[in-house]
Structures are given as structure tokens and as C-alpha cells.
VMD Tcl script that draws the C-alpha trace (Angstrom):
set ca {
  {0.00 0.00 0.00}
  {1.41 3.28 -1.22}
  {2.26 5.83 2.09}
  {-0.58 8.33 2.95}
  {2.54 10.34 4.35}
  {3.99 10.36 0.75}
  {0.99 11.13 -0.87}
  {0.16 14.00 1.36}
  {3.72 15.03 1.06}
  {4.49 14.66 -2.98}
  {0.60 14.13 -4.59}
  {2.15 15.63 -7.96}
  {4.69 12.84 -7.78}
  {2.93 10.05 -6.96}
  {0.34 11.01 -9.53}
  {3.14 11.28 -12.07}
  {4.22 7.67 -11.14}
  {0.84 6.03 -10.82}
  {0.00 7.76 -14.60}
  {2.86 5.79 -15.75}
  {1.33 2.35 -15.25}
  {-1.10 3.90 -18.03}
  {-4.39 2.43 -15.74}
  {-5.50 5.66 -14.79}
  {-5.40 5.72 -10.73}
  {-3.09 8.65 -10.62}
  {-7.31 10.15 -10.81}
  {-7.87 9.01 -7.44}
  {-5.29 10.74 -5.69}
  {-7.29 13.72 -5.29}
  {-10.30 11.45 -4.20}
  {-8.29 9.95 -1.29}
  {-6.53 13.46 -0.14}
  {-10.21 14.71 0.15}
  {-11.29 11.46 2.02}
  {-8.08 11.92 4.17}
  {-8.47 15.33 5.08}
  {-11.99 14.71 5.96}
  {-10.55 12.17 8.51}
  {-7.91 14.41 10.27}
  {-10.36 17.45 10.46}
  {-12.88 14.98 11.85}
  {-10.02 13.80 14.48}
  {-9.11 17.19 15.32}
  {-12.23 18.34 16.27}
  {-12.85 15.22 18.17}
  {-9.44 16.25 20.88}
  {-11.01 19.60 21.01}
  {-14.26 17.96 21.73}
  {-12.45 15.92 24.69}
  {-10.28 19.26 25.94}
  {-13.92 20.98 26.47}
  {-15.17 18.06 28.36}
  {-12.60 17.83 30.32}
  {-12.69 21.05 31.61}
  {-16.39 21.00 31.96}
  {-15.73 17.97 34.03}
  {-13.13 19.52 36.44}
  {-15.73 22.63 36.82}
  {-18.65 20.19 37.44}
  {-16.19 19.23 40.49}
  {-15.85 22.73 41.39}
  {-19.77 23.49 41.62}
  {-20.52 20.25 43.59}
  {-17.97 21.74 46.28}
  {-19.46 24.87 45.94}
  {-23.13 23.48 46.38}
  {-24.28 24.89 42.94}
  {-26.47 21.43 41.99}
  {-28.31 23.08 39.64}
  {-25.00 24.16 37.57}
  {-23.78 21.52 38.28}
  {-26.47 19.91 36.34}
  {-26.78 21.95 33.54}
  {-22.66 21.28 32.88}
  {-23.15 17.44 33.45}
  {-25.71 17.73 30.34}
  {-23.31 19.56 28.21}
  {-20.78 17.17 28.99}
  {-23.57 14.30 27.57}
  {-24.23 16.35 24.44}
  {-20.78 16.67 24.32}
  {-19.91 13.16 24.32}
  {-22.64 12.40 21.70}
  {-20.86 15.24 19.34}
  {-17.80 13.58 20.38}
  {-19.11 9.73 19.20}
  {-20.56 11.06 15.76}
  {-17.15 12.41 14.97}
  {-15.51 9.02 15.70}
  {-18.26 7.49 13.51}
  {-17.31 9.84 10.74}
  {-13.69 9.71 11.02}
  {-13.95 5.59 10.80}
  {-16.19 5.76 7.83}
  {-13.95 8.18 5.79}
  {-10.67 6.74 6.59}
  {-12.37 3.05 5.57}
  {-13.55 4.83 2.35}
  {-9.72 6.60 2.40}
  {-8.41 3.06 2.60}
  {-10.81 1.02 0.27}
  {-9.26 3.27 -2.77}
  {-5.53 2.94 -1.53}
  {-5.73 -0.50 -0.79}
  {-6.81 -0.77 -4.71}
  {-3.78 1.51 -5.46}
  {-0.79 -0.30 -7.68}
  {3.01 0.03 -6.14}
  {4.48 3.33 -8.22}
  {7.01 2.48 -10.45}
  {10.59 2.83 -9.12}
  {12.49 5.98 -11.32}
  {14.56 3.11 -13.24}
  {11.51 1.10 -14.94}
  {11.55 2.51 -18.15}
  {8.76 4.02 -19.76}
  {6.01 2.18 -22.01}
  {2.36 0.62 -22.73}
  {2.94 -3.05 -23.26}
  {5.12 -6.21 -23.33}
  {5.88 -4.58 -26.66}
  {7.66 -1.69 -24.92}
  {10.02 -3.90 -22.76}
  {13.70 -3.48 -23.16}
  {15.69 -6.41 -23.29}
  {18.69 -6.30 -21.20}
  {20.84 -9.70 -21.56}
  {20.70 -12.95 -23.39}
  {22.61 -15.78 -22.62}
  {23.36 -18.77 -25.25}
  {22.44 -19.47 -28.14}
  {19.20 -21.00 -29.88}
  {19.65 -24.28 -30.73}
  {20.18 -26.04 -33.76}
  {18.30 -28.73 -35.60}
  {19.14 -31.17 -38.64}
  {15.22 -31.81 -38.54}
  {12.03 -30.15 -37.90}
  {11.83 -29.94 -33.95}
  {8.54 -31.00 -32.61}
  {6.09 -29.61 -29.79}
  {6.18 -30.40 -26.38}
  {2.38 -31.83 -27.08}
  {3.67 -34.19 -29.42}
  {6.88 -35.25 -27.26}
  {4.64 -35.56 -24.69}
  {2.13 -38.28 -26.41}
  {4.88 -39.68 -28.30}
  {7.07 -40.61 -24.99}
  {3.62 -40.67 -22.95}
  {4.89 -38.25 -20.48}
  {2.25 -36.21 -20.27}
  {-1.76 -37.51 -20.86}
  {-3.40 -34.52 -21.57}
  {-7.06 -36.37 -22.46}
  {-6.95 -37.90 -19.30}
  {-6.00 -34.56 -16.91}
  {-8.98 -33.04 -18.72}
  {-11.23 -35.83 -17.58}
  {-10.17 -35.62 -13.99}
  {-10.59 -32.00 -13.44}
  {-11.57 -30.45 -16.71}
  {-9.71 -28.08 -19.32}
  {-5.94 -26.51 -17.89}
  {-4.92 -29.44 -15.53}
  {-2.32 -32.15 -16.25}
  {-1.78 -35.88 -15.73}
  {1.98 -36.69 -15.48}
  {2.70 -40.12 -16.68}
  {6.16 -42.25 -16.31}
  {9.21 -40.34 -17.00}
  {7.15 -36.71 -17.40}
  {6.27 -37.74 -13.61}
  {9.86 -38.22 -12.68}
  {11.35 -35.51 -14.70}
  {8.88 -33.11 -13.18}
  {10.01 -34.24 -9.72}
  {13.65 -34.11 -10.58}
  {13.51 -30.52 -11.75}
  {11.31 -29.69 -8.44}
  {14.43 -31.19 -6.49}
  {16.75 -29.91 -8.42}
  {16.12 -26.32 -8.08}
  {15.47 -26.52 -4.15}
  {19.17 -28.21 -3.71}
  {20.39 -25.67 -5.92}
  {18.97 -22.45 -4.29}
  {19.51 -23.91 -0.53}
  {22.96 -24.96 -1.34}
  {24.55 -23.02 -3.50}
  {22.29 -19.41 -3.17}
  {21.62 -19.38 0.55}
  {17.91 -19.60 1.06}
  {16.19 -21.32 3.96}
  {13.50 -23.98 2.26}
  {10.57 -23.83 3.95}
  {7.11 -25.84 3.03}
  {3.84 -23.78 4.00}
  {0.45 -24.74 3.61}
  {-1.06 -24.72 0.00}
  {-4.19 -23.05 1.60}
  {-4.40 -19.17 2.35}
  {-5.90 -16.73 4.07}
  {-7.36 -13.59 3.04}
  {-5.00 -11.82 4.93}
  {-2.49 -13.42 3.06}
  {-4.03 -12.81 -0.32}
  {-4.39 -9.41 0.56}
  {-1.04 -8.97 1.96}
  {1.21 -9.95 -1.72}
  {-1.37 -8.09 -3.29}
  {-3.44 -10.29 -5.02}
  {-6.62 -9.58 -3.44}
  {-8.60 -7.63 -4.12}
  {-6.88 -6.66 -7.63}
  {-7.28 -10.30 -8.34}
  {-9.63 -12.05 -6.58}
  {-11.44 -13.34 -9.99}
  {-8.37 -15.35 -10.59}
  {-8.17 -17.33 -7.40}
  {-9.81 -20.56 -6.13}
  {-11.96 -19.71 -3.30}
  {-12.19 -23.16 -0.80}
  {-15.35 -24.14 1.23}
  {-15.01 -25.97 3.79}
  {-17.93 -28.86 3.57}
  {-21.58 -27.39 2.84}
  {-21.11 -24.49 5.65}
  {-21.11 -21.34 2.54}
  {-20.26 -19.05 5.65}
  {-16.59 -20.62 4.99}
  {-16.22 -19.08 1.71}
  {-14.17 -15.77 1.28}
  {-11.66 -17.01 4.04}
  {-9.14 -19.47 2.57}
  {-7.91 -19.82 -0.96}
  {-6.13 -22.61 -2.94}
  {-2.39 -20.51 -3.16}
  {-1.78 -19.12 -6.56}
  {1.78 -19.12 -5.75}
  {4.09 -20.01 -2.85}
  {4.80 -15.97 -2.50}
  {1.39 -15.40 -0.33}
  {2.46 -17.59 2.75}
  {6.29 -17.58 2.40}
  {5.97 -13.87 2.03}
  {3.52 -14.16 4.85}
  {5.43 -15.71 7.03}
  {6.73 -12.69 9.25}
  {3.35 -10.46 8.90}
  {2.31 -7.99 12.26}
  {5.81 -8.62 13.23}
  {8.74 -6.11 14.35}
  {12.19 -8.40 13.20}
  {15.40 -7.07 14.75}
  {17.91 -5.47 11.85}
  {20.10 -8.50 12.67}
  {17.68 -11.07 11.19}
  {17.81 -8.86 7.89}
  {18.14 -10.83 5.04}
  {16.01 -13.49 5.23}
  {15.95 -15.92 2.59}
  {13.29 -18.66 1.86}
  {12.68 -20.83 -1.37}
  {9.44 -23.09 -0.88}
  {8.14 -25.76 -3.65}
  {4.15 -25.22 -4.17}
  {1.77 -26.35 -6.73}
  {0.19 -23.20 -7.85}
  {-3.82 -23.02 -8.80}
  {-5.05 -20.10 -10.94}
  {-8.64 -19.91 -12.52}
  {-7.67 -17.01 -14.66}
  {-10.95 -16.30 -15.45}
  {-11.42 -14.91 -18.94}
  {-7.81 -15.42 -19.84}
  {-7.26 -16.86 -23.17}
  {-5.40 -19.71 -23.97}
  {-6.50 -21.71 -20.85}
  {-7.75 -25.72 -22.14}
  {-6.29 -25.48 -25.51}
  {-3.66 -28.57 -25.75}
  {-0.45 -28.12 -23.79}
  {1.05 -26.76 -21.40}
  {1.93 -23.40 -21.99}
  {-0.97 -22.03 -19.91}
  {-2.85 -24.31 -17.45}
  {-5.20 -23.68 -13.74}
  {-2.81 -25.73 -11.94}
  {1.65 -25.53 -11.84}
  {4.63 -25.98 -10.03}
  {6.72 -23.52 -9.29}
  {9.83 -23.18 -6.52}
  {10.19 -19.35 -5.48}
  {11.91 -17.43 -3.89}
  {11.56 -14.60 -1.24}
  {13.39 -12.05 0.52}
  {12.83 -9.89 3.40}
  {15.79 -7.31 3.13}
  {16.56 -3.84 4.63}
  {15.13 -0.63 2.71}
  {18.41 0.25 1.49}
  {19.33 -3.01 0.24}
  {16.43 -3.53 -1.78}
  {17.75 -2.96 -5.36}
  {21.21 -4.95 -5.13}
  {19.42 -7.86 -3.46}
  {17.37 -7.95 -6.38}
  {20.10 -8.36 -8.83}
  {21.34 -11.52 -6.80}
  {17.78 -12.87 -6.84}
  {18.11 -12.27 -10.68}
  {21.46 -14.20 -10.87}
  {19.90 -17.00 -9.18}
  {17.45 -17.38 -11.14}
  {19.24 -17.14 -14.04}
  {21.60 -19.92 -13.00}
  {18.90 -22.49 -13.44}
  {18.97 -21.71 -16.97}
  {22.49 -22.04 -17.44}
  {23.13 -25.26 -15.49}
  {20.62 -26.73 -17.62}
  {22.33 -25.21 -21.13}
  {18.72 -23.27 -22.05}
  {18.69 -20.15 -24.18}
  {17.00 -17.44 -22.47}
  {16.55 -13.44 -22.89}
  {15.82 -11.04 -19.89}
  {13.53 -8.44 -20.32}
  {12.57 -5.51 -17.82}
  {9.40 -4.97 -17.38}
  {7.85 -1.40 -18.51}
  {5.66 0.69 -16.17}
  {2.90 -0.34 -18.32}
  {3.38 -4.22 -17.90}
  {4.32 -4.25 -14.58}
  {2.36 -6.51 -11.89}
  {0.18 -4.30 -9.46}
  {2.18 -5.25 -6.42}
  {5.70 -4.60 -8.28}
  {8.24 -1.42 -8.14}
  {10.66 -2.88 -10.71}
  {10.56 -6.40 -12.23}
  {13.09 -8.54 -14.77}
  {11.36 -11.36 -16.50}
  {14.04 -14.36 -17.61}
  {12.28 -15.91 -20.65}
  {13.64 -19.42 -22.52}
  {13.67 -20.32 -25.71}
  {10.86 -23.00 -26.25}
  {11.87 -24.98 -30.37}
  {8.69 -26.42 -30.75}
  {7.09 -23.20 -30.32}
  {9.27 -21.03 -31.51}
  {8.77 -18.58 -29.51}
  {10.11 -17.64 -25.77}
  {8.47 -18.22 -22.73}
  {8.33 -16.65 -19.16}
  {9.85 -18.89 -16.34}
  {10.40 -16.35 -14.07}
  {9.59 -13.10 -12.84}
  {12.04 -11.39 -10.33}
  {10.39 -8.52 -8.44}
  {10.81 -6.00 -5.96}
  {7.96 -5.00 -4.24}
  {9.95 -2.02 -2.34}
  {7.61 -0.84 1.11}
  {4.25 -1.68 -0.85}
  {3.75 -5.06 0.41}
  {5.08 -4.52 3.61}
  {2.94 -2.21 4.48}
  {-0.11 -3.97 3.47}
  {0.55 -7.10 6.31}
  {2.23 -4.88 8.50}
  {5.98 -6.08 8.60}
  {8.65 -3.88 9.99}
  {11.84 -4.02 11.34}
  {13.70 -2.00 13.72}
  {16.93 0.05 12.44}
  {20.26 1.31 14.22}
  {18.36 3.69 15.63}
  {15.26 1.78 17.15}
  {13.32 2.83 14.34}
  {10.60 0.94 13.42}
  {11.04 0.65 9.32}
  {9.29 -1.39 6.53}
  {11.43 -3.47 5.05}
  {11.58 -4.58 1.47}
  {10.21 -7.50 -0.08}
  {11.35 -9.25 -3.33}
  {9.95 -12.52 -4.78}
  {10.90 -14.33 -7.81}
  {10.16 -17.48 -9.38}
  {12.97 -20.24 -9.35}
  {12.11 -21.35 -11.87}
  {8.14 -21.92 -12.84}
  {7.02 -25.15 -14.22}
  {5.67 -26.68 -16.46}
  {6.96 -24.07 -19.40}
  {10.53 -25.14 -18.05}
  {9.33 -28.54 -18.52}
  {8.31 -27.30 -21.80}
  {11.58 -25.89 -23.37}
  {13.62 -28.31 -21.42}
  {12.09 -31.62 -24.10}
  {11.99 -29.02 -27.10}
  {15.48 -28.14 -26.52}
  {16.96 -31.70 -25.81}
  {14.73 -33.71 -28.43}
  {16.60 -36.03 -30.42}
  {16.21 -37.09 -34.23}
  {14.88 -40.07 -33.48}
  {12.07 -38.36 -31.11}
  {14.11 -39.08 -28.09}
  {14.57 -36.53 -25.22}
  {18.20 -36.09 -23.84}
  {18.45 -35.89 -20.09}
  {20.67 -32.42 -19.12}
  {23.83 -33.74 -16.76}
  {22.26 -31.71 -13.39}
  {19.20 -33.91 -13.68}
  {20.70 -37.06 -13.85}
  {21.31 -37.61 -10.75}
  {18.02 -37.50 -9.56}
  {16.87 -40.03 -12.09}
  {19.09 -42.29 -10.98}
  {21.84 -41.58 -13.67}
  {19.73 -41.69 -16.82}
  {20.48 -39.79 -19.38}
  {17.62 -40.21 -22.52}
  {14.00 -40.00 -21.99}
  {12.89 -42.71 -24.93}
  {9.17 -43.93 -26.05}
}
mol new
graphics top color blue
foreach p $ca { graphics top sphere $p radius 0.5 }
foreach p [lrange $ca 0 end-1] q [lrange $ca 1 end] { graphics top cylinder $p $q radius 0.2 }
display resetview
């Protein structure tokens, strides 16, 4: 949630950022400075409500000494209809500052000064590549057909269990799926520092709300019910990604600086409806409800921020490498950012069959915006409570990984070569064959 301070402080500047995400809420800046203003009159008048019946109070105690009941009286009901002046202004000053808050918890994170300008993916500089795209003697098939053909993936039958956008692994697509899930938790925990943690793949609202996804997104998420009782709904939520708990994890808490950074990589499956996105239950697996993913998470100090999200970059970029996939990095423009995101890098790989690349990862920094929103803070050198920042990025996302892992490695003869850091968790085989 953006800083009422700030905004009271800079509105032209905050407009000027918000108007750069192109979605038109720099608008409601006036809107909430009104609500806002509202509120503090409201509060001021309420002290000065509480000064005068204070001292009407101390005289009351004056006139009872003195014997003057009857002024006595008349102050004791001006002290009642000032405490009913005094409970309408609390009234008012808790409905405007929930109307203040309804728009600014609807507010996206400004873009930081370094996301370049733009309107779409279209307008996204790229800023590295890394390998080259590989070569073929024949005509490279799809993942779909690799899949059927080595019967590692049975699409007909993941439709029939839960309908359109959900997979059935099958065999080695089971096993390869696992080894990559393994693979990039030993990876991250061993080589890039992070704490693995597995939380719950159930949510709260808080949490929801916390990351940001609710209630910008709360058409895309899987709302659970807990038997028949409806009055269950609207509390817990199927995780769209292991961000909202890990992120989570250290909400309405004060940290001490010395537990700054924190680290954590978690392994989730990830369920999004994506309601009225297109592509969802065509074949494949580009787009699907239901994913793996392995993210990461950091809970850094303010001034950190930025350099910590380089290294998160790096280390997701060094799945890509140890696994000899051509991939591009693009950064994000203020008009394709996420709504919870200061500055973001995606790392998309080079898919064969589809001839096109694909986003495995998306390496954000959500600067103070999330923090504020589930109340984290930590205290400084000084004993100052601040809000820390907090970065997520994926470590890599399945199953497009999955995807342009096969397309890359296929063989003439429709076999799939097994990359050397994933052999050992297959037990030293190195071809996938029908």
C-alpha cells in the first residue's frame, strides 16, 4: 500500500508515477486526499471535543464543592451532548478513513524511477541474453507431441479428472517433473543461501491481501469451502503461488535489523482460474489452472532492496544455465508491470517447438508496498521501526521449463536427452525414450 505520508507530502509525484502504469489511478489521488483530510479534520475536532469536556468535568467538580447542583447539572448535560458530538465524529472519522483506505488499498506500487517508460510487453527493453538457440538437422517437434509420443504427459486424461488446464503426469514426465522440483530446491539452498521452507497450499485472506493479489485479483483465485457451511467461503484460498504464505510468514511482526536478510525458497503447486484469460484448455502446457513452481523470497533492509534484487536475478538465471537453455531477460515497462511490483526482470527461454520464448520467471521487488499492506517492519540502528523490502521471484516456474527443457533436448529419433544436473536425480539416466 502506497504511504498516505507520501501522498500528502508529494501528490504531484505520486500522480506522475501512478499515470505511468497507463491504468489511470493517478485520478484518485485527489479522491483519497479529500477522504483523508476529511478524517484528520474529523479527528481534530474530536481532541477539542475531549479538551472541552474535560474542563467542563473539572468545573462540574468545582460546583458540587461549591453546592451549585443546579449548575452543576446543567454542565453534566453539556458534557452528555458533548460526548454524543464527540461519538458522531468518531463514527465519521472511521467511515472516511475506511472509504480513504478502500481506494488505496486498490492503489498499484508506483514504479521505481529506473523502470523505463512504455504501454505493453511490446515496450520492454531487453537487457541480456545468454546462449544461443539451438540447432536442428530436422524439424523440432512440440512439447504436445513429445509428450504423447514418450507418454509423459496424458493430456485427455488430466482433462477428464478436473476439466480443461490441468495435467496428468505419466512415467518419466512424472519423474522428470520431480527431478527438476528437487533440483532447483538443492540448488537455491545450497549453493544461493535460502532457507527452504514448506507452508500450507491453503491461504488466508489476509495473506491474499497482503502480496497483493486480493482484491486486484480475486477473480483469478480458487476460493475453498469448507464442507456445505457457505459461511466458509471468502476465508481461505487454494495458493496461486508459494509468494502469499512464504511472504507471509513474518506479517504484524517487528524483526530485529540482525535477522535482515532473510531468505526462503518453498516448492508449491500453484492453482489459478484465470478467469477470462485466453489460452487456458487449448492442448499443452503453456498455460494451465494448476503448476509448479519453486520461489523465492526475501525480506531485506530498505536500502538493500535494489542490489538484493540483482542476486535474486542471478539466481534465477543460473537455473537456466546449469541446464544449457537459451534465455533473454527483459525488464518490465511501467505499463506491464504486476500491481504489487516497483521494478521487475522477466528471464524468458527459448521454447523450439514453439518457436517462440516463454516466461519462467519473474524477479520482483515489491519495495515498502507489500510490507505495508501485512504490516511487517523491522527496527533500524536507531530503534526505528522501518518497513522493510520485499522481493519474490520465481525459481524457476514449471511446467513451461518442462516445456523448453524436451523441445530443446529432443533427439532425431524423437528421443529426449536428459541435461547432466538432472541425472542424478533419475538415478543416472540420461535419454527420456518412447
Amino acid at each position: 500500500m502506497i504511504d498516505i505520508k507520501w501522498i500528502r507530502e508529494q501528490p504531484e509525484l505520486v500522480k506522475q508515477r501512478l499515470a505511468a502504469r497507463n491504468g489511470g489511478d493517478d485520478a484518485k489521488i485527489d479522491e483519497v486526499l479529500q477522504l483523508d483530510e476529511q478524517r484528520r479534520h474529523a479527528l481534530k475536532q474530536v481532541e477539542d471535543l475531549k479538551a472541552l469536556r474535560n474542563k467542563v468535568s473539572k468545573e462540574i467538580g468545582a460546583l458540587m464543592g461549591q453546592k451549585k447542583l443546579a449548575e452543576a447539572e446543567a454542565k453534566k448535560a453539556e458534557t452528555r451532548t458533548l460526548g454524543d458530538q464527540i461519538t458522531a465524529l468518531d463514527k465519521s472519522a472511521a467511515e472516511t478513513e475506511a472509504a480513504r483506505d478502500g481506494i488505496l488499498i486498490r492503489l498499484p506500487n508506483p514504479p521505481h524511477a529506473s523502470v523505463p517508460l512504455g504501454k505493453s510487453s511490446a515496450d520492454n527493453p531487453e537487457v541480456k541474453h545468454w546462449g544461443a538457440k539451438p540447432e536442428f538437422a530436422f524439424k523440432p517437434k512440440s512439447h504436445v507431441e513429445l509428450c504423447e509420443s514418450l507418454k509423459l504427459v496424458d493430456f485427455h486424461r488430466g482433462a477428464k479428472l478436473s476439466g480443461s488446464g490441468f495435467l496428468l503426469y505419466t512415467n518419466w514426465g512424472a519423474r522428470l517433473e520431480r527431478a527438476l522440483i528437487q533440483f532447483l530446491l538443492d540448488l537455491h539452498t545450497t549453493q544461493h543461501g535460502y532457507t527452504e521452507v514448506a507452508p500450507p497450499h491453503i491461504v488466508s485472506r489476509d495473506c491474499m491481501v497482503g502480496v497483493g493479489q486480493f482484491p486486484k485479483f480475486e477473480d483469478q483465485a480458487y476460493a475453498v469451502r469448507e464442507g456445505l457451511d457457505e459461511s466458509t467461503l471468502d476465508k481461505l484460498y487454494l495458493l496461486p503461488t508459494a509468494e502469499a504464505p512464504v511472504a507471509n510468514i513474518h506479517r504484524e511482526e517487528i524483526l530485529p535489523a540482525s535477522q535482515l536478510p532473510i531468505y526462503y525458497c518453498a516448492y508449491s503447486p500453484c492453482f489459478r482460474a484465470e478467469a477470462g484469460a485466453a489460452g487456458v484448455g487449448t492442448r499443452g502446457m503453456i498455460r494451465v489452472h494448476q503448476f509448479d513452481k519453486v520461489e523465492l523470497v526475501k525480506v531485506v533492509k530498505l536500502e538493500h532492496g535494489y542490489d538484493e534484487l540483482e542476486k535474486m536475478l542471478a539466481n534465477a538465471e543460473k537455473v537456466l544455465q546449469l541446464l544449457g537453455l537459451h534465455y533473454r531477460i527483459v525488464l518490465l515497462c511501467t505499463g506491464d508491470m504486476g500491481f504489487a511490483s516497483a521494478k521487475t526482470y522477466d528471464i524468458e527461454v527459448w521454447a523450439p517447438g514453439q518457436n517462440a520464448y516463454l516466461e519462467v520467471s519473474s524477479c520482483s521487488n515489491t519495495d515498502e508496498f507489500q510490507a505495508r499492506r501485512m504490516n511487517l517492519r523491522y527496527k533500524d540502528a536507531d530503534g526505528n521501526n522501518k518497513f522493510p523490502h520485499l522481493l519474490n521471484g520465481s525459481g524457476t516456474a514449471l511446467a513451461r521449463l518442462f516445456v523448453a527443457l524436451i523441445e530443446t533436448y529432443q533427439q532425431a529419433d524423437g528421443s529426449v536427452l536428459i541435461p547432466e544436473p538432472l541425472r542424478p536425480y533419475l538415478r543416472g539416466a540420461d535419454k527420456i525414450t518412447a
